[in-house]
LOKE-311569 format. One line per field, with one value per residue (C-alpha): x, y, z; residue number from 1; residue in one letter. Coordinates in nm, 3 decimals. Example, Ala and Ser with C-alpha at 12.3 -4.5 7.8 and 13.67 -1.06 7.14 Angstrom:
REM LOKE-311569
x = c(1.230, 1.367)
y = c(-0.450, -0.106)
z = c(0.780, 0.714)
nr = c(1, 2)
rest = c(A, S)
REM end
This chain:
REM LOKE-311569
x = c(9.791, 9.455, 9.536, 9.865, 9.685, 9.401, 9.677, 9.818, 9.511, 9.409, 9.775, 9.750, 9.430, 9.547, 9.829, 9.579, 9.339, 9.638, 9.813, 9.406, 9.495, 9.797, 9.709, 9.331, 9.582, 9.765, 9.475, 9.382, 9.678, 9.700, 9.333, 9.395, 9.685, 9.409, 9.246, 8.888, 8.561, 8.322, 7.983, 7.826, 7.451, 7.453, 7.261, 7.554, 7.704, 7.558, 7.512, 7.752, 7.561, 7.793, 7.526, 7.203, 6.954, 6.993, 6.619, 6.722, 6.890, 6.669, 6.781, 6.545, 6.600, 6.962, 7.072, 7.092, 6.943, 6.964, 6.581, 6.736, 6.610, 6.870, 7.177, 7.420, 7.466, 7.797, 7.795, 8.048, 8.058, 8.257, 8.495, 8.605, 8.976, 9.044, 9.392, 9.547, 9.891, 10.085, 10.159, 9.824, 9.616, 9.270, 9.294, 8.980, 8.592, 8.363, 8.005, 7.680, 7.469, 7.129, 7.172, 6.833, 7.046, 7.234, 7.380, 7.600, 7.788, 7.858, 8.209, 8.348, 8.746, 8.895, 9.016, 9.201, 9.246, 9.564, 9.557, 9.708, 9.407, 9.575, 9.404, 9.464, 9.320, 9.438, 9.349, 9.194, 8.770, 8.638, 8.323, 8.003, 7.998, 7.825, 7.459, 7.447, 7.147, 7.266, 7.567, 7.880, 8.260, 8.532, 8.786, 9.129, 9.341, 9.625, 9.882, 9.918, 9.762, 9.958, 9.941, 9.628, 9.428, 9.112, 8.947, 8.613, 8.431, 8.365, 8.096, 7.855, 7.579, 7.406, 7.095, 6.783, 6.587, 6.280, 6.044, 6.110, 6.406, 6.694, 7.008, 7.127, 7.396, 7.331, 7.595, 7.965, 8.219, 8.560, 8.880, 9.150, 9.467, 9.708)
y = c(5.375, 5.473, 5.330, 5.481, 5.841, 5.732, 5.589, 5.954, 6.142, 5.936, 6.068, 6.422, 6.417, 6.208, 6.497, 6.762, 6.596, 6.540, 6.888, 7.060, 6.834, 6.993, 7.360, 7.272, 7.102, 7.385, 7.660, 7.489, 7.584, 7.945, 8.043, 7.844, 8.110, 8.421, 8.592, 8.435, 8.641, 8.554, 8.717, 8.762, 8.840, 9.152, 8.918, 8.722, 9.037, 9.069, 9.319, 9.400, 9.521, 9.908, 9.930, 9.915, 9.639, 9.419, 9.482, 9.749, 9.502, 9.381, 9.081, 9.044, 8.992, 8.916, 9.255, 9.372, 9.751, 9.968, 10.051, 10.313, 10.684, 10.714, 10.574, 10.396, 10.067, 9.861, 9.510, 9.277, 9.044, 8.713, 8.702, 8.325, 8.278, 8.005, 8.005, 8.045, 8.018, 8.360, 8.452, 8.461, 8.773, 9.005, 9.257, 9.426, 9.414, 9.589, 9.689, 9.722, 10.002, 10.142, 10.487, 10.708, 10.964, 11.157, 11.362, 11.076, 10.830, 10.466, 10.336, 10.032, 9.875, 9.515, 9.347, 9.016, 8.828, 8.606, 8.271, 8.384, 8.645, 8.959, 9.209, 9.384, 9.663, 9.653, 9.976, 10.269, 10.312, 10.261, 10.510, 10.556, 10.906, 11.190, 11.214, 10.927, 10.695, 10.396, 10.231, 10.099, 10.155, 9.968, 9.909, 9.853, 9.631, 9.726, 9.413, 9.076, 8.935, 8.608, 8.258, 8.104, 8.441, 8.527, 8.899, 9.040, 9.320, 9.577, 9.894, 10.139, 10.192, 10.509, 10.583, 10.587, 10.927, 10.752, 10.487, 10.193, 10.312, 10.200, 10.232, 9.845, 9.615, 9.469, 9.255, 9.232, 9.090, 8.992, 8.977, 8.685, 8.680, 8.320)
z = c(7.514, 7.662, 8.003, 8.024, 7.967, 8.212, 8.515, 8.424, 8.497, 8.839, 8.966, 8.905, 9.061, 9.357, 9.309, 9.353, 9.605, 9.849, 9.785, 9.893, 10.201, 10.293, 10.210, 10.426, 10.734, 10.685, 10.722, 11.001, 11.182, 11.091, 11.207, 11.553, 11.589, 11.529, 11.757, 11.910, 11.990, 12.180, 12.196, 12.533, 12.652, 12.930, 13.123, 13.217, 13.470, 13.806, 14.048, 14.335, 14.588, 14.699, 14.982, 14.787, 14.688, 14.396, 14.311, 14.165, 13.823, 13.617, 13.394, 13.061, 12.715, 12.725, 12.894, 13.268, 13.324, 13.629, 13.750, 14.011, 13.993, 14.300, 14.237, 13.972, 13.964, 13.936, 13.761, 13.709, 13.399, 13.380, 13.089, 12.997, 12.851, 12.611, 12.641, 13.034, 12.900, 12.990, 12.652, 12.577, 12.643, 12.609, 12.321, 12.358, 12.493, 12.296, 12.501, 12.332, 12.555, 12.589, 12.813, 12.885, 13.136, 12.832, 13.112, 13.227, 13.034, 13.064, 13.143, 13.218, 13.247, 13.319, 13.598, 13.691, 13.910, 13.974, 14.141, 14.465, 14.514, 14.426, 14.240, 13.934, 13.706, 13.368, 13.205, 13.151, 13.139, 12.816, 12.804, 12.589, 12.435, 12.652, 12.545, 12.335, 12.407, 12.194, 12.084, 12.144, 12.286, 12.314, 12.646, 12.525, 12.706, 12.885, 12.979, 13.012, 13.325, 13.372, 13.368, 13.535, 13.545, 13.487, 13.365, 13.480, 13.318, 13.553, 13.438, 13.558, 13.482, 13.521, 13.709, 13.527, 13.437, 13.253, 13.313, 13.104, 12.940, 13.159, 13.150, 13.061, 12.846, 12.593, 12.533, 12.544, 12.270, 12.406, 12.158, 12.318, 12.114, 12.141)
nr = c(1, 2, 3, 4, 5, 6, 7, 8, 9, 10, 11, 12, 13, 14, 15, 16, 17, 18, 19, 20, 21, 22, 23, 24, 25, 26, 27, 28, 29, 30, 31, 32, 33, 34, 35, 36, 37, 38, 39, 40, 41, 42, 43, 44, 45, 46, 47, 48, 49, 50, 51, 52, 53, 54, 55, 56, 57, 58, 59, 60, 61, 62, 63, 64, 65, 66, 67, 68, 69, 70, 71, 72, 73, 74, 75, 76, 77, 78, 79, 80, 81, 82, 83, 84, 85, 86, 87, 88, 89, 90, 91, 92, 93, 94, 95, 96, 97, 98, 99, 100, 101, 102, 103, 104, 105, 106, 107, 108, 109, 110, 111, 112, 113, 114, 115, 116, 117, 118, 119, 120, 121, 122, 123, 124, 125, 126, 127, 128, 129, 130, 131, 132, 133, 134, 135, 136, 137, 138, 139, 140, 141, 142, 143, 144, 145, 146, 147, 148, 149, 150, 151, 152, 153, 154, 155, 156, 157, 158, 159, 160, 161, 162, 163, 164, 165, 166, 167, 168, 169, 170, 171, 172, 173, 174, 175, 176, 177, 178)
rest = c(X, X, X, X, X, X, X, X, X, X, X, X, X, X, X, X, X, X, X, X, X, X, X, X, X, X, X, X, X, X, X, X, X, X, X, X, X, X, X, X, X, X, X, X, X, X, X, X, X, X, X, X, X, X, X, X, X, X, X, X, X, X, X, X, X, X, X, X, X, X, X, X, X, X, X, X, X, X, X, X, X, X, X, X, X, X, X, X, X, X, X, X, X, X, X, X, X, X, X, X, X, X, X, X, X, X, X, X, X, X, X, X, X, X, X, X, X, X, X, X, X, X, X, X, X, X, X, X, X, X, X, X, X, X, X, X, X, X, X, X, X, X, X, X, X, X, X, X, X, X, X, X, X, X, X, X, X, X, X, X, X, X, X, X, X, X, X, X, X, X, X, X, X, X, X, X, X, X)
REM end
């Protein structure tokens, strides 16, 4: 009688072990289907150069910052898809900011571009609040780009009004859904 209630008690927990099996497999499948972040040092845009030098960027701990007492500065940061299928898309990029000039904000928007060459925006400017010297915002995305795409971040960054406080990026956080 004792190994009949012992054979009993190996099977419900073989029972158990293989039903935490199939709820784990299927987990696994629902939080491929989520959305993926990705968390991105400023340091990965560059400069374009709009007719001034690209000493004016400085690259250092993780960000890029506009040195300029002249002029703005436009920088373009790479955004790297997961998932190239068409149905697949950007929600959102959220931009981490320092801003010295509190009379100008920080804005930026996305772009793609298709595999034929043609060029596309895809929404409206995302912009730091006026005066704010810290922080974040978010640029919403505003379409689906295509199959074979890919999205650049495009901002501007302000000219500087104080000596070793630029005007820089932080970092960027992009939101793919599948």
């Amino acid at each position: 009688m004792k190994q009949q209630t012992h054979r009993i008690i190996q099977s419900n927990q073989l029972t158990s072990l293989t039903m935490a099996t199939v709820l784990s497999m299927g987990m696994c499948g629902i939080s491929q289907a989520a959305d993926d972040h990705k968390l991105y040092p400023g340091s990965y845009c560059q400069t374009t150069s709009q007719g001034y030098a690209y000493d004016d960027a400085i690259h250092g701990s993780g960000s890029i910052s506009n040195t300029s007492f002249d002029h703005r500065m436009i920088v373009r940061c790479p955004i790297i898809r997961d998932y190239s299928a068409g149905n697949a898309s950007l929600k959102r990029v959220r931009v981490w900011f320092h801003n010295n000039n509190t009379e100008k904000t920080m804005s930026c928007y996305v772009s793609t571009r298709n595999a034929d060459g043609t060029y596309k925006r895809l929404n409206k400017s995302g912009r730091s609040t006026l005066g704010a010297r810290q922080g974040s915002f978010t640029v919403e995305y505003g379409g689906d780009s295509g199959t074979n795409t890919f999205y650049t971040l495009t901002c501007y960054l302000p000219k500087t009004v104080e000596a070793f406080r630029f005007p820089r990026i932080k970092a960027f956080k992009v939101e793919e859904v599948k």
